[in-house]
N, C-alpha and C positions, 0 to 999 in steps of 0.2 A: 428837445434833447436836454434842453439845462432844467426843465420841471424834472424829467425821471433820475437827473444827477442830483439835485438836489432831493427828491424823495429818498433815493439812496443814503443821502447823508441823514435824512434824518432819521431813517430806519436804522440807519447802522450806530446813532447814537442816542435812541433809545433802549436798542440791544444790550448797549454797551450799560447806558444806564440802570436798566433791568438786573443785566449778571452783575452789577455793581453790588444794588439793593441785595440779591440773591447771595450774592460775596459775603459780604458785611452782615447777612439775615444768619449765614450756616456758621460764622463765625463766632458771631453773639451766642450761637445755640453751641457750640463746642464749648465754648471758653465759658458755659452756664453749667453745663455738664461736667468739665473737666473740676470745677470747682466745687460741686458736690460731690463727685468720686475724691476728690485734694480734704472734703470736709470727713470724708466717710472712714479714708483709709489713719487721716488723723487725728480723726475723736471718738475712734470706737475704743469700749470697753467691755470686758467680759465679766458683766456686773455678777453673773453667778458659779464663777471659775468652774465652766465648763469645759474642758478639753474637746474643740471643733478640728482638731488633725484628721480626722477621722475622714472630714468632709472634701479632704482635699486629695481622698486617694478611692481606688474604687473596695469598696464596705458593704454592710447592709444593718439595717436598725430592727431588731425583735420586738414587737409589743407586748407588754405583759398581756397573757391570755389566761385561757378558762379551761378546766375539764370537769366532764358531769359525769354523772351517775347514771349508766346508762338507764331508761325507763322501763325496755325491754326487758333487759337480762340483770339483776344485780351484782352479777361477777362484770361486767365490763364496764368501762370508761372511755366517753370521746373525749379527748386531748386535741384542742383547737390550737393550731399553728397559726401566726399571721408576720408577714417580717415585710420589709419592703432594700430591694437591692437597686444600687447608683454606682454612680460610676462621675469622679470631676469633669468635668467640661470648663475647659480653660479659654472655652470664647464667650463663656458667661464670667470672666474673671472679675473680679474688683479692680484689678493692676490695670484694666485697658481703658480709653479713652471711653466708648462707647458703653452705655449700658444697654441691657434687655429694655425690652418693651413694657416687663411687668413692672420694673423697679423704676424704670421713668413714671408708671401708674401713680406707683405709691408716693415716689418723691413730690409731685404734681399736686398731690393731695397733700403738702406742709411744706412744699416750696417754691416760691419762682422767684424771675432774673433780678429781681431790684431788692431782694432779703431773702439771703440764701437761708437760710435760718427762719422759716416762718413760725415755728415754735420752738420754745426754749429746749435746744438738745437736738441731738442727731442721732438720723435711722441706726441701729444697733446693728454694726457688720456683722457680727455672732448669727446676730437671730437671723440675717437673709442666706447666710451660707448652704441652708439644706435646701434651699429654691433654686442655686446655683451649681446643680448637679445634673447629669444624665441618669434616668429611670434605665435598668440593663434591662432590657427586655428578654425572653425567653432563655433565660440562663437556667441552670439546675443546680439547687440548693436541695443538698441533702441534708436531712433531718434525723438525729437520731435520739433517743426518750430511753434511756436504759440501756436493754439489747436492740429494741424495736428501732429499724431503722426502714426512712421514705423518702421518696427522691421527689420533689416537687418542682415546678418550671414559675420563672415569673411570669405574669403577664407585661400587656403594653405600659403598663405605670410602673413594671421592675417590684409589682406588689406578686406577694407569694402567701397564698392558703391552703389549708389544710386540717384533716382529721382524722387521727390514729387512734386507733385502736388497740387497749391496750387492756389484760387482764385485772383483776383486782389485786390477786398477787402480787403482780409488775409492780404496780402504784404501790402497793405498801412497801415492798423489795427497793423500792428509790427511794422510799422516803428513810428506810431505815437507813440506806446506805448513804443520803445525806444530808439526814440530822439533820432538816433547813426548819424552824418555826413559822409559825403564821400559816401552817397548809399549804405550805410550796411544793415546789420542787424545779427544777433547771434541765434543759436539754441543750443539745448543742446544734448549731448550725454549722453545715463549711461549703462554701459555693465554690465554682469553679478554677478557681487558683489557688483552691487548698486554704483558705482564709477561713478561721474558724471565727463564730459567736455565739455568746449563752444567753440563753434566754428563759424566763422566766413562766410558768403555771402554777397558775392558782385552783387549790382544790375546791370546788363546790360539794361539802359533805358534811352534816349527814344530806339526805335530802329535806329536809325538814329544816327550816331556818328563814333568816332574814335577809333581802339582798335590798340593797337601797341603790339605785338607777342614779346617776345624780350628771344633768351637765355641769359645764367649766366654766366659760365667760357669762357673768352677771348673777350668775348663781353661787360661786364659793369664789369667781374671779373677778375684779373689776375690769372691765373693756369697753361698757362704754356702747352697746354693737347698734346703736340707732344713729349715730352720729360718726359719721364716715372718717371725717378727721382725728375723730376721741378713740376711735377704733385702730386707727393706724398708729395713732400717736401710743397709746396706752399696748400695741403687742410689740413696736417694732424700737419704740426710745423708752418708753419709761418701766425699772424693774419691779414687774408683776404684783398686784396689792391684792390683797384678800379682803373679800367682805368680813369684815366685819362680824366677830362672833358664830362664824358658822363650822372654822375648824373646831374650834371647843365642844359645839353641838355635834359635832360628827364624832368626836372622840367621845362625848358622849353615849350616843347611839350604841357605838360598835363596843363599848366595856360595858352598857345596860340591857344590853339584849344578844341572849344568846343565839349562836352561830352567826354572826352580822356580817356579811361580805360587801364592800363596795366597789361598786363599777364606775367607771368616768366616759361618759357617753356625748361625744363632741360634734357637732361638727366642722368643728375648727381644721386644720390642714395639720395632717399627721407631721408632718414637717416640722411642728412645732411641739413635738411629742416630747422630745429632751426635756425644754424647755419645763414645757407643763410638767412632768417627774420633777423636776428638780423643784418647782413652783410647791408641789405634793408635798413634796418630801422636808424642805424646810418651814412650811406653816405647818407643818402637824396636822395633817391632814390625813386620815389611814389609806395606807399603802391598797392599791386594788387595780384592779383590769382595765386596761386601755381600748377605749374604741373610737379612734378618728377619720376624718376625709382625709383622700390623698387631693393635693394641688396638684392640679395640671393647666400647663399654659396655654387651655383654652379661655378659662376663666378671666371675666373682663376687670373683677378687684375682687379682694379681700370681703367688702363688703355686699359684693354682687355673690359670692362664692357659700357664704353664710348665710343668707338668706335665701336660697334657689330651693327651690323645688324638691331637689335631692339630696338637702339636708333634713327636709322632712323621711323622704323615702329611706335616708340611711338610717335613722331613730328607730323609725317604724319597723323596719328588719330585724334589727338587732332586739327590741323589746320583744317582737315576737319570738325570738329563736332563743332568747333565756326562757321565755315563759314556756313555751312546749318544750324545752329541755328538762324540764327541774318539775317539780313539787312544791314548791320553796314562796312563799309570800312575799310582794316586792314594794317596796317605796319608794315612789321618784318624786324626786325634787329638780325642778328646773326655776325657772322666771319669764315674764313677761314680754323679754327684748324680741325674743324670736316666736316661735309654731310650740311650745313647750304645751302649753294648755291644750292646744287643740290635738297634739302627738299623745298627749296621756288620757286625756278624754276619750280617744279612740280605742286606745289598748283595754281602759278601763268599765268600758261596754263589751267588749269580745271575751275580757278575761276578769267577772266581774267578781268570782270569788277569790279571787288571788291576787287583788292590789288593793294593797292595806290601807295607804294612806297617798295621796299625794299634796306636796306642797309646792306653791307657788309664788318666789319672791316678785315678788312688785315692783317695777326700778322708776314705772311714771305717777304714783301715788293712784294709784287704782285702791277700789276697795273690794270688798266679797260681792256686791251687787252690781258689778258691771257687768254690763249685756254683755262683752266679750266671752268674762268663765262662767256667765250662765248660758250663754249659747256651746262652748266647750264642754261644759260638764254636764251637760243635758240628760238626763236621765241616770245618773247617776245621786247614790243619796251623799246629801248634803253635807253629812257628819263625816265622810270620807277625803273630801277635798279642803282647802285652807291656802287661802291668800298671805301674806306675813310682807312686814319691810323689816322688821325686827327678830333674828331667832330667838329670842328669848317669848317667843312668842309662839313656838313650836313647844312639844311635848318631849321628852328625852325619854320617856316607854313609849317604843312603839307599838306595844299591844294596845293602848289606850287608843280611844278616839283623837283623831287628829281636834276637833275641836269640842273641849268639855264644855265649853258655854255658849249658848247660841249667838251667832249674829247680830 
């Protein structure tokens, strides 16, 4: 009887000891977290006076898009819609104790308990706000381009697309009536609480010209994307840096060669689509079409999301669906970090009188004779592809041969 009394006690003061540990463990883990949510809400800054109100009520974000010439009919134009609608979600707030699963990811990757601060600066509250929303799903977002009006629904991401149809007439009858430069023109969105937004098309015309493809991180952006912490650190604390000499060269490009259109083909998290415009818009960068990934919280990081599988798949779609749209001869430019070589290698076997040139910046000091872009560029000729760490190293006509001196 006094053995199972005393088994008792000591069961019951291990217990005790256990929820002690267990006490003391959820504690240390609150009061780690409360302090990085205490660091978050008071060292953010809106390094690029963005207005985020937007994100704190239910919206929707339009990406700049495209319309072509139809190939069929010369009177017609497909006008491609793409928007994405949200809604806040205030159990994803900054203001509460607890964070999401994703942001504890991210924080994990430049923080823990003995230096909250593992790199000089804290996560940017701005840039995580479009992660901390609700995707509307099956809402209907009416569209209307002139007179032509269409009712389209979101899907499961609250992402919304689309392709009207619209005369050549129509297209010239907006443009007169809004006088926009650059090949524009605007249409309007209004979802269902009568919430309106404008949105932007860019004309691809004549059919005959130049469109240069060009990704965003490590190609015109510094991020870093081989290096999980340089990646986080470089989208989510530090304000956006440009490589180096490559807006000049783009501004280049688009005033030395006639009809020059440029696309921005990512697959970065449309989430950060602001972001990126606003990144565009003050390096001087020419204004052009947005095409990104949507984040969804299946994804295990930033840097797993980037690299997957379906950021090849999402490239390889989009390059195809400009190239059978158009006429029109294209230049892509990417880099090394990610599938860039091996995405335009592909397109440039399938579609090999129509890509002019492609360049390839180098961010690990590769040169033209690495097995990698000679297994990527495989049968394609020599004189059409070009390695660079330097743009000054690129040609500013792109009728020329990408590279006038051999190897």
């Amino acid at each position: 009887m006094v053995s199972y009394s005393l088994l008792f006690i000591v069961l019951c003061c291990c217990a005790i000891h256990i929820d002690g540990r267990k006490r003391f463990h959820d504690i240390r883990e609150r009061r780690f977290w409360q302090a990085v949510v205490d660091k978050l809400k008071n060292k953010t800054v809106n390094k690029f006076h963005i207005d985020f109100r937007r994100f704190e009520q239910e919206d929707m974000v339009l990406y700049p898009d495209v319309a072509f010439e139809s190939l069929k009919n010369d009177s017609t134009w497909n006008v491609v819609i793409h928007g994405w609608r949200y809604e806040s979600n205030h159990g994803r707030s900054w203001l509460g104790i607890t964070l999401t699963r994703w942001v504890e990811r991210i924080a994990k990757h430049l923080l823990d308990p003995d230096a909250i601060v593992y790199l000089n600066g804290s996560l940017n509250r701005d840039r995580l706000k479009p992660f901390f929303v609700d995707d509307e799903s099956n809402d209907v977002i009416e569209i209307k381009v002139g007179t032509t009006t269409q009712s389209l629904r979101t899907d499961v991401n609250g992402q919304f697309y689309g392709e009207l149809l619209l005369t050549n007439n129509q297209i010239q009858s907006i443009r007169q009536q809004q006088q926009l430069k650059d090949n524009i023109i605007t249409y309007e969105a209004t979802g269902d609480n009568q919430d309106k937004a404008q949105g932007v098309i860019r004309l691809i015309e004549p059919r005959q010209g130049i469109s240069v493809i060009s990704d965003v991180d490590d190609t015109i952006k510094i991020s870093e994307v081989l290096d999980k912490v340089r990646l986080i650190a470089n989208t989510f604390i530090y304000p956006f840096k440009p490589v180096p000499g490559m807006a000049d060269l783009y501004r280049q490009w688009y005033t030395a060669n006639a009809n020059c259109t440029f696309h921005y083909l990512s697959g970065m998290p449309d989430q950060l689509y602001t972001l990126t415009q606003e990144f565009i818009y003050t390096n001087n960068f020419p204004d052009g079409s947005f095409h990104m990934r949507h984040f969804g919280w299946a994804a295990a990081s930033l840097f797993d999301f980037l690299h997957s599988d379906a950021t090849f798949t999402h490239k390889i779609k989009h390059l195809r669906f400009f190239l059978s749209n158009t006429i029109r001869d294209y230049v892509l430019v990417g880099d090394s970090g990610e599938k860039d070589p091996e995405i335009y290698g592909t397109i440039a076997r399938e579609y090999p009188q129509r890509i002019r040139a492609i360049f390839i910046r180098a961010i690990k000091n590769e040169d033209f004779n690495d097995r990698r872009f000679l297994t990527a560029f495989e049968g394609i000729p020599s004189e059409k592809w070009q390695v660079f760490d330097n743009p000054q190293q690129l040609p500013t006509d792109l009728s020329r041969s990408p590279r006038a001196t051999a190897h």
